[in-house]
N, C-alpha and C positions, 0 to 999 in steps of 0.2 A: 079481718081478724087473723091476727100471725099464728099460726100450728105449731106449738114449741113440745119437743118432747127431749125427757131426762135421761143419761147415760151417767150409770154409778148413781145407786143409792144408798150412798153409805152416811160417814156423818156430814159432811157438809152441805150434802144435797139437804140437810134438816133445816138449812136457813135459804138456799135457794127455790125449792119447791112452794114456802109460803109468799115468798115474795112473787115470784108469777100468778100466783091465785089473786094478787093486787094488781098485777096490772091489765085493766078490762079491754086492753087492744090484743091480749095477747090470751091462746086459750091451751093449758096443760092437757096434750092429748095424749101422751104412751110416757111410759117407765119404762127402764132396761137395767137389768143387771142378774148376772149370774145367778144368784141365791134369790131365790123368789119370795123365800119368808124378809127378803127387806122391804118386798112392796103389798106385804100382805095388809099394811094399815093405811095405804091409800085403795080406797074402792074407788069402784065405777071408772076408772083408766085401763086400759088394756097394760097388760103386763108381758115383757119381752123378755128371752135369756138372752136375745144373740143382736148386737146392735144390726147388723146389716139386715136381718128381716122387719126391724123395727123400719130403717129407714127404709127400706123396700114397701112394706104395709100404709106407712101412716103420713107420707106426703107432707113431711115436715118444711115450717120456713126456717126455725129456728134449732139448734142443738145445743141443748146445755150441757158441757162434762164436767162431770164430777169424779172423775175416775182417779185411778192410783196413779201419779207424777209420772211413771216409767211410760203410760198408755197415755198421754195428752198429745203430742205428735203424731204420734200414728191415727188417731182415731179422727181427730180436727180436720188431718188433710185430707181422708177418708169419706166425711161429711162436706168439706169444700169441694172437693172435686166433684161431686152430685148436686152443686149447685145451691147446697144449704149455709146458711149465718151462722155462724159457730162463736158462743161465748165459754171459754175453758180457765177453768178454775187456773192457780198460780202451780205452780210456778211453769212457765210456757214448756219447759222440759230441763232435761240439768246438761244439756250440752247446746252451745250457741249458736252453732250452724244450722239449728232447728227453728231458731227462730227466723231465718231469713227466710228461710223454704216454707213457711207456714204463711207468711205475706206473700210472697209471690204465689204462691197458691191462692189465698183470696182474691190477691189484684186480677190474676188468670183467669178465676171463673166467677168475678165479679161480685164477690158474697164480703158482707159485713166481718170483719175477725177480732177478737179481744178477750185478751187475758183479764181474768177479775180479781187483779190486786187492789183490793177490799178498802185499803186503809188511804186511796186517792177517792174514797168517797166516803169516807166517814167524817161527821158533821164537827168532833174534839180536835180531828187531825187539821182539817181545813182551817177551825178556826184559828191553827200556829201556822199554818201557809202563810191566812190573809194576813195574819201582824205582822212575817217574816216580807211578805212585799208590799207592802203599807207602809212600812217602817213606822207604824206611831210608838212603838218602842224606844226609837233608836237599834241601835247596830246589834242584831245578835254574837254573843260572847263563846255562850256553852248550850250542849245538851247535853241529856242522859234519856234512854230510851232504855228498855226492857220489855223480856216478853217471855216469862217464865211458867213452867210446869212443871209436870212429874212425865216421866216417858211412857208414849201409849203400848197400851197392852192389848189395845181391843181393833185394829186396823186387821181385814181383810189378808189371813194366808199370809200377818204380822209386817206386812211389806211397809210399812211405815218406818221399820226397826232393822232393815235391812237397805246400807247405803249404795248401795249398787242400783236400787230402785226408788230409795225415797231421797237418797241426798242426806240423811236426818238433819241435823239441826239446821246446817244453814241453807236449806235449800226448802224445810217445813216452814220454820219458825223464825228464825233469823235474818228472811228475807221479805219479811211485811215490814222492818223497820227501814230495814237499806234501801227496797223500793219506794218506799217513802222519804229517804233523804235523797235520794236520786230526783225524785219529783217536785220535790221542793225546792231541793238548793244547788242538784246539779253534781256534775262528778267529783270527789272529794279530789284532792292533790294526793293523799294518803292514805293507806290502811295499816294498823299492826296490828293482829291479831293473838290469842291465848285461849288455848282449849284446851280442855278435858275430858277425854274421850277413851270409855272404854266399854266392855261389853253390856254393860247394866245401864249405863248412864253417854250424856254430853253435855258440857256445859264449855259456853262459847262468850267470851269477852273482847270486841274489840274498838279501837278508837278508829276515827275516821278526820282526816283533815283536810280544812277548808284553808282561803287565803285569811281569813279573821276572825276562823270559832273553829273549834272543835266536837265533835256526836262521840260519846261514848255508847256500846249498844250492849246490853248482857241478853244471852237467851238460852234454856236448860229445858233438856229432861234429864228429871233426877231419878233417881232409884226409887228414894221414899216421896209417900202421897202430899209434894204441896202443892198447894191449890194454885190453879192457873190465876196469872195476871197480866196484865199489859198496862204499861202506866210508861209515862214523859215529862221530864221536867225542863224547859230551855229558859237559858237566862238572856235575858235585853238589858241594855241600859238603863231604860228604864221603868223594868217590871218581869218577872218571873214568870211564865204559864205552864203550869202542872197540871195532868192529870192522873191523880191517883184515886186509889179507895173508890173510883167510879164516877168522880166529881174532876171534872173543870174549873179549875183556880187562877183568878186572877189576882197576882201580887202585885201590886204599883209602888216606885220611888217614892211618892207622896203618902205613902200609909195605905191608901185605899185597896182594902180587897173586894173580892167579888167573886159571885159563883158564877162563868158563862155557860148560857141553856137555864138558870133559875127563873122565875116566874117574873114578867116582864115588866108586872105592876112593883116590883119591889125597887126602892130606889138604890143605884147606882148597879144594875144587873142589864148586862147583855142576850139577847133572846135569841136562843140557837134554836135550828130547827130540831125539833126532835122527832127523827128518822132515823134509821139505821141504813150503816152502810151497803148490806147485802141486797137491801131494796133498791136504794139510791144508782148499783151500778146496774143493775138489772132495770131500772127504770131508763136510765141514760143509755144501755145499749139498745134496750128496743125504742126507743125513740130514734137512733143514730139508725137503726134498718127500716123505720117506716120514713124518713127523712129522705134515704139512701144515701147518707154519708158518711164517711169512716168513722170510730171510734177513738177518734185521734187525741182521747185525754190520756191512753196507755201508748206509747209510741215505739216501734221497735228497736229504734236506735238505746230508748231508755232500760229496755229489757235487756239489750244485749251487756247495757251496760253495768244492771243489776249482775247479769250470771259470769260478767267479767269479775266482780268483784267479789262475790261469794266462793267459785273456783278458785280465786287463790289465796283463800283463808288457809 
């Protein structure tokens, strides 16, 4: 049984703590985080302010962080050097020479290490990988990605809204699409970028070029309250795959559509699994540490290449 415990319980620890409760090789023993009312609605876990006496106390295999972007480097290699598997939320840090240093730290003291860029395990995004190398399409042409909201207000001593420590937009938000075109299709030949950025707000528009398509990618935080989305639409020769409104669409040349992931007795419907990402990496990385073999679906060369590309938006 793997000893996993949590650092940062803020919002996205909200989708990684349920996901360890599923998987039964692995057992949630300690919470850490500064403000104790964030772990007052997990009982029966011991509850830490200070990670180093958590990891001193609770003889962890495992450390999930969830912390603020500025503390994902410091804290990982902190946890690696003591011999512990370290899965850290995205983005690996917002300067690149960390990411070298955070692998060779794992290679060093032999522990599992991986960033959980989310959207290399979610079930919508895969299914346009598998068309995109399958080719039963034919050749992709275009895409459009987005990943919109309103700007947070409610992040920890507001460090979300402060670029020195969060990166904002393209370093929160703007970087689940581009790590996702990295992994997909590889480093683009180009980027142009267009943004809007000022005290209240960010909003970021840029193209991305291949040698025979194009990724358009928009991502915002706006001032006023719109509701978050994330949706993709990429075009094939022969056939469209969108997903919006929360639905996966299949458009074919021949007329035919179809929902993929809808009920599998229905005819002409492809049957996705239906899992969520948050589980899916968190399943795959603990299976990658009781295996004992890298987490090699997040690669550092691709990370690097991620924060090559969002640095010079």
């Amino acid at each position: 049984m793997l000893r996993v415990g949590v650092l940062g319980v803020g919002g996205i620890s909200g989708t990684h703590i349920p996901a360890w409760k599923r998987i039964k090789e692995a057992e949630l023993c300690a919470l850490c985080d500064i403000r104790p009312e964030q772990m007052e609605a997990y009982v029966g876990l011991p509850h830490y302010t200070d990670a180093k006496e958590m990891l001193d106390k609770e003889n962890l295999d495992i450390l999930d962080i969830c912390l603020p972007t500025y503390l994902h480097a410091e804290y990982a290699a902190f946890a690696m050097e003591r011999g512990i598997h370290v899965i850290c939320e995205k983005p690996i840090s917002l300067h690149k020479k960390d990411a070298a240093r955070l692998y060779e730290t794992a290679a060093k003291n032999r522990v599992r290490f991986m960033v959980a860029q989310v959207l290399r395990f979610w079930p919508e995004y895969l299914y346009l990988k598998d068309a995109y190398d399958s080719g039963r399409y034919g050749k992709l042409l275009s895409g459009v990605m987005g990943r919109l909201g309103t700007r947070p207000g409610w992040s920890w001593d507001n460090w979300m809204t402060d670029e020195k420590r969060s990166g904002l937009v393209p370093f929160d938000l703007h970087i689940h699409d581009v790590d996702f075109m990295v992994y997909a299709f590889g480093r683009p030949n180009k980027s142009t970028a267009f943004r809007s950025k000022c005290e209240t707000q960010d909003y970021l528009h840029a193209v991305y070029e291949y040698d025979d398509f194009f990724i358009s990618a928009e991502a915002s935080w706006y001032a006023s309250p719109y509701p978050f989305q994330a949706s993709f639409r990429f075009q094939f020769e022969r056939a469209v795959i969108a997903n919006e409104a929360g639905r996966l669409m299949v458009y074919e040349k021949d007329g035919k559509t179809f929902q993929a992931g809808a009920d599998e007795q229905q005819s002409g419907t492809i049957n996705l699994p239906q899992t969520d990402g948050y589980y899916n990496e968190i399943r795959y990385f603990t299976d990658c540490v009781l295996a004992g073999r890298d987490a090699d679906i997040v690669k550092q060369e691709e990370l690097e290449t991620v924060l090559d590309l969002l640095t010079a938006l």
